[in-house]
C-alpha positions in Angstrom: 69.2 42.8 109.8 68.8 42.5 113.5 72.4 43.3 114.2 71.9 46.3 111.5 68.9 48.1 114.0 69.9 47.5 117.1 73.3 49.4 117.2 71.4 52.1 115.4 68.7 52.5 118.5 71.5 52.2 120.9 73.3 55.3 119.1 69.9 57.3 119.3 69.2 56.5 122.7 72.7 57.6 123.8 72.0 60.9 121.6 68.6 61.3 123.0 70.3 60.9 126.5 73.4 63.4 126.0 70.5 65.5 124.3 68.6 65.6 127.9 71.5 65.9 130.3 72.4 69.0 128.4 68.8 70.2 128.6 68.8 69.6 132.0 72.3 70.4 133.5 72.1 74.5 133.6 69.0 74.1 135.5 70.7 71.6 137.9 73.7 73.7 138.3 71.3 76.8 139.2 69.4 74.5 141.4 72.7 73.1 143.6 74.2 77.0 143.7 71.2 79.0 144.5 68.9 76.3 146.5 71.7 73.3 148.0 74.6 75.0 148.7 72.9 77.9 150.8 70.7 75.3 152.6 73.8 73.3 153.7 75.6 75.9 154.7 73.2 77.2 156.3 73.2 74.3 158.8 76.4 73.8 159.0 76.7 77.5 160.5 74.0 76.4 163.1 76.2 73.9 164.1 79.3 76.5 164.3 80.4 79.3 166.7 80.4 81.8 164.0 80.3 85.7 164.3 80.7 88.5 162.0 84.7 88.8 162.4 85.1 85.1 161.6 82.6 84.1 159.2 85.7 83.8 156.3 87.1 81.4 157.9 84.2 79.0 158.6 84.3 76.6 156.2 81.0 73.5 155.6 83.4 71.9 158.5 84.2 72.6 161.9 83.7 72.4 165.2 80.7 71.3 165.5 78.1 72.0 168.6 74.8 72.3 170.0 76.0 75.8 172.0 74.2 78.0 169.2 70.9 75.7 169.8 70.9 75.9 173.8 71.3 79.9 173.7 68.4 80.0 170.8 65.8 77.6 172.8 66.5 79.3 175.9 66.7 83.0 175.6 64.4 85.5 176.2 61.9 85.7 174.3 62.1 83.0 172.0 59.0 81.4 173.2 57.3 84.5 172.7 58.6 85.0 169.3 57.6 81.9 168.0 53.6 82.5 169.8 53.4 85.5 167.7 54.8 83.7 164.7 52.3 81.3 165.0 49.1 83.8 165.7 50.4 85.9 163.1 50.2 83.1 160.7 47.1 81.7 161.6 45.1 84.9 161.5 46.8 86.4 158.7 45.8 82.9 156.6 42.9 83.0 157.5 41.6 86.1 156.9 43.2 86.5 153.3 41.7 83.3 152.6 38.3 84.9 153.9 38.4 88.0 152.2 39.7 86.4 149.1 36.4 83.9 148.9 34.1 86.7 150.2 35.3 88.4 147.1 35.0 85.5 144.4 31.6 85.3 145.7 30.6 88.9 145.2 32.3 88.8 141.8 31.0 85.4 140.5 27.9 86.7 138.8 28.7 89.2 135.3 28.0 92.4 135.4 29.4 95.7 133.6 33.0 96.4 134.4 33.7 93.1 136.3 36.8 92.9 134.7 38.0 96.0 135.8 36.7 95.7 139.8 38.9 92.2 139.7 41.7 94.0 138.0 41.6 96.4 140.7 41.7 94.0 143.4 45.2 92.8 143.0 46.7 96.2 143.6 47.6 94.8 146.9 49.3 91.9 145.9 51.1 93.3 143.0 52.3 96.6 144.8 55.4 96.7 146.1 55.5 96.4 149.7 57.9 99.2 150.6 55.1 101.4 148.8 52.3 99.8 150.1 53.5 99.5 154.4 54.4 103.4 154.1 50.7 104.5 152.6 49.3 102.2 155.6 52.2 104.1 158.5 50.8 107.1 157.0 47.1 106.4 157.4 47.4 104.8 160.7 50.1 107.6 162.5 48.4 108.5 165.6 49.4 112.3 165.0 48.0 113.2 161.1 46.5 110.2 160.2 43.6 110.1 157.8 42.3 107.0 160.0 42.5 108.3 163.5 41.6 111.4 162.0 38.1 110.3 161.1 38.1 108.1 164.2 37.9 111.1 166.9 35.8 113.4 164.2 33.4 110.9 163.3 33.3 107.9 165.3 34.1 109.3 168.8 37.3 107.9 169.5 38.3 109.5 173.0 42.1 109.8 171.9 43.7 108.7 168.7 45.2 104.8 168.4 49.1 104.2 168.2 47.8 101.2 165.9 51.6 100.3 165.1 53.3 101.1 168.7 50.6 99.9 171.1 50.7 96.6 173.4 47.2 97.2 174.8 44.5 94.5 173.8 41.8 95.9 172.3 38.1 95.3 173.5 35.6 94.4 171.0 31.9 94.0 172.5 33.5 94.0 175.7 35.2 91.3 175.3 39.3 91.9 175.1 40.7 90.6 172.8 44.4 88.7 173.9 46.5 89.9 170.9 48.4 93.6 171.0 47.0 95.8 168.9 49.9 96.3 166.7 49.9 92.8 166.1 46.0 92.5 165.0 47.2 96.1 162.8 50.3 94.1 160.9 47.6 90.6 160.7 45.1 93.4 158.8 47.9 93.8 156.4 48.8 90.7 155.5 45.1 89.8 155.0 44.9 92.8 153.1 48.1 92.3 150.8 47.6 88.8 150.4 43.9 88.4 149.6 44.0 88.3 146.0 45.9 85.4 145.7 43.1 83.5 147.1 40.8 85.6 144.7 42.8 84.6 141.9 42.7 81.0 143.2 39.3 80.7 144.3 37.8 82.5 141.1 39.2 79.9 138.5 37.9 77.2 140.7 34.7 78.8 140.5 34.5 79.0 137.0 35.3 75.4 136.9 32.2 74.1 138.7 29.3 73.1 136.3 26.7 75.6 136.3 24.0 72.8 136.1 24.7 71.9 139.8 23.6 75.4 140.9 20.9 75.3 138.5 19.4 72.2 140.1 19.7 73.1 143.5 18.0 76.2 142.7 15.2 74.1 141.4 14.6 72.1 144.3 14.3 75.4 146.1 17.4 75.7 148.2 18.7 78.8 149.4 21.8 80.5 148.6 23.5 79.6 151.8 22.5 76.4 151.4 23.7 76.8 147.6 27.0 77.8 149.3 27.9 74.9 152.3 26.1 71.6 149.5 27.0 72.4 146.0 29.8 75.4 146.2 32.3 74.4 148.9 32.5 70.8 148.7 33.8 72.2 145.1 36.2 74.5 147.0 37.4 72.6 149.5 40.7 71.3 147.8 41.3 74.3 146.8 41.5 76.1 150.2 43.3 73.5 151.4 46.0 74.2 148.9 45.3 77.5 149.9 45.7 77.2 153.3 49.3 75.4 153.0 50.5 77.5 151.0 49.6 80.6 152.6 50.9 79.4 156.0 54.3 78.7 155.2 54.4 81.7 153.1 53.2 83.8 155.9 55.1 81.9 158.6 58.5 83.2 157.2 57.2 86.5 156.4 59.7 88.8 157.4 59.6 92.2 155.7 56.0 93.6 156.6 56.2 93.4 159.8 59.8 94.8 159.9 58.8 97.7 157.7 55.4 98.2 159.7 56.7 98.1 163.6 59.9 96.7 163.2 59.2 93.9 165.3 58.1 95.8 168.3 54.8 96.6 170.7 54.3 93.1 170.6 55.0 91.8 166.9 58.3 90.0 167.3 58.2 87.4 164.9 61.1 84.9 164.7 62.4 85.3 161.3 62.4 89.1 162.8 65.0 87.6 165.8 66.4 86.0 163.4 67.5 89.5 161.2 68.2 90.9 164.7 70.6 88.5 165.7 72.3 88.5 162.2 72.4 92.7 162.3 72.3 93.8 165.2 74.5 91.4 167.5 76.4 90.1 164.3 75.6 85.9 166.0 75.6 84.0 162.2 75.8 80.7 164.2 72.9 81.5 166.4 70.8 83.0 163.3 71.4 80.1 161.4 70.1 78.2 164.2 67.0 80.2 165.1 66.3 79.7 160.9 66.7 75.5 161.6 64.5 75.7 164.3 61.9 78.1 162.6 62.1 75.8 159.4 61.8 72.3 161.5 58.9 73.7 162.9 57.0 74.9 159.9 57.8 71.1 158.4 56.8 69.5 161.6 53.4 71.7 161.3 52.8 71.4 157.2 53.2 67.3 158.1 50.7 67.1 160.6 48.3 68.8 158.6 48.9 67.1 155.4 48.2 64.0 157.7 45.4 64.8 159.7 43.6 67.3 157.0 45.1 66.6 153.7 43.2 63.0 152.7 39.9 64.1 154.1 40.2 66.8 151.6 41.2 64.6 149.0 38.3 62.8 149.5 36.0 66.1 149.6 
């Protein structure tokens, strides 16, 4: 009887087996063609003298060289680029994720028509950004405006602001602030576009915490800030850090706002923007590729040292 079951659980297991590797196989193949193949050929063009006239002949092996890395690293520029990458993404994170929990907090509590002010919130995410960076070159043109408009009618402004073509540093307070102010404009709009994705985020967390914690606090008389930074945040703190990750390398590669804002210039060169440039405009593939290794090396190196420093602290939190 023994000798009867066992072939018959070997034949199902092989079924069960053929069964998965069916299942599974169109989503490998998709994965290798669309994911793989570009990211190795990718490299291997970093690692190539490639230009435009050539590119059908490069093959994944060639010559291979370190030329297309020595003329990235040491150009002009590059160093600059990859600053304004890196304040771009830090202050664009952070302020989506700010506005994002400023707004879960306002919108916490039920009121009439709650639904429809957090339906109306994701406009910016879910607009398409072609639409939504010409309404904001419109508002902000220095010449008919609706912003600079107001600003010189209303708020005094000696002469209207070139808030996507100006290098100056603005002055806040007195105090100046060392960022162009093109690049503070194009960090406003990524804080603005990309808000409600820590809204949406922060808001189902939110409505996760048990209500008698608040309750309790409340009872032993704290106040809401103190509400906030003992019982609400230690709550949230996984989630921004998820946050945070995420919106980093997100907004680290970001490429088409800025291009469609200032097209990289007064001061808001970013390096996947070189990177387009180079590909376009001076039709280098090799030294594109390259400049994309070295921005992607760079965004691991900086996601692993914050998942290492950062990431079990908030695990513990």
């Amino acid at each position: 009887m023994t000798a009867l079951v066992r072939p018959r659980r070997s034949l199902r297991a092989r079924a069960e087996a053929r069964t998965g590797l069916a299942l599974i196989t169109p989503t490998v193949v998709i994965v290798v063609v669309m994911v793989i193949v570009p990211i190795v050929w990718t490299i291997s063009l970093a690692f190539q003298r490639v230009r435009l006239l050539n590119v059908r002949n490069t093959g994944f092996l060639g010559t291979f060289t370190l030329a297309n890395f020595q003329a990235v690293l040491s150009s002009e520029g590059f160093l600059g680029a990859l600053a304004t990458t890196l304040v771009y993404s830090v202050g664009g994170t952070a302020a989506a994720i700010l506005l994002g929990l400023i707004a879960a907090l306002a919108l916490r509590r039920p009121f009439r028509g709650r639904g429809l002010v957090r339906a109306a919130l994701l406009l910016p995410y879910v607009a398409p950004v072609v639409a939504a960076t010409f309404v904001w070159s419109t508002l902000l043109d220095p010449q008919f405006g609706l912003v600079n408009a107001w600003g010189t009618a209303l708020l005094g402004w000696a002469d209207p602001i070139a808030f996507l073509g100006s290098r100056d540093h603005p002055s806040v307070f007195g105090l100046t602030i060392p960022v162009s102010t093109s690049l503070l404009t194009v960090i406003a709009f990524e804080a603005w576009r990309s808000f409600p994705f820590a809204f949406l985020f922060l808001t189902a967390r939110m409505d996760a915490v048990p209500e008698v914690l608040d309750e309790a606090a409340r009872l032993d008389g704290a106040t809401p800030t103190q509400r906030f930074r003992w019982v609400l945040l230690p709550e949230l703190l996984p989630t921004l850090a998820v946050l945070s990750v995420l919106r980093f390398i997100w907004t680290f590669n970001n490429f088409d706002d800025i291009y469609l804002l200032t097209g990289g210039g007064a001061g808001t060169e970013v390096v996947s923007v070189r990177v387009f440039d180079y590909l376009t405009a001076r039709g280098d593939i090799g030294a594109a590729a390259a400049q994309a290794l070295v921005l992607a090396v760079i965004l691991a190196v900086l996601v692993i040292v914050y998942l290492r420093f950062f990431g079990r602290t908030e695990e513990q939190a």
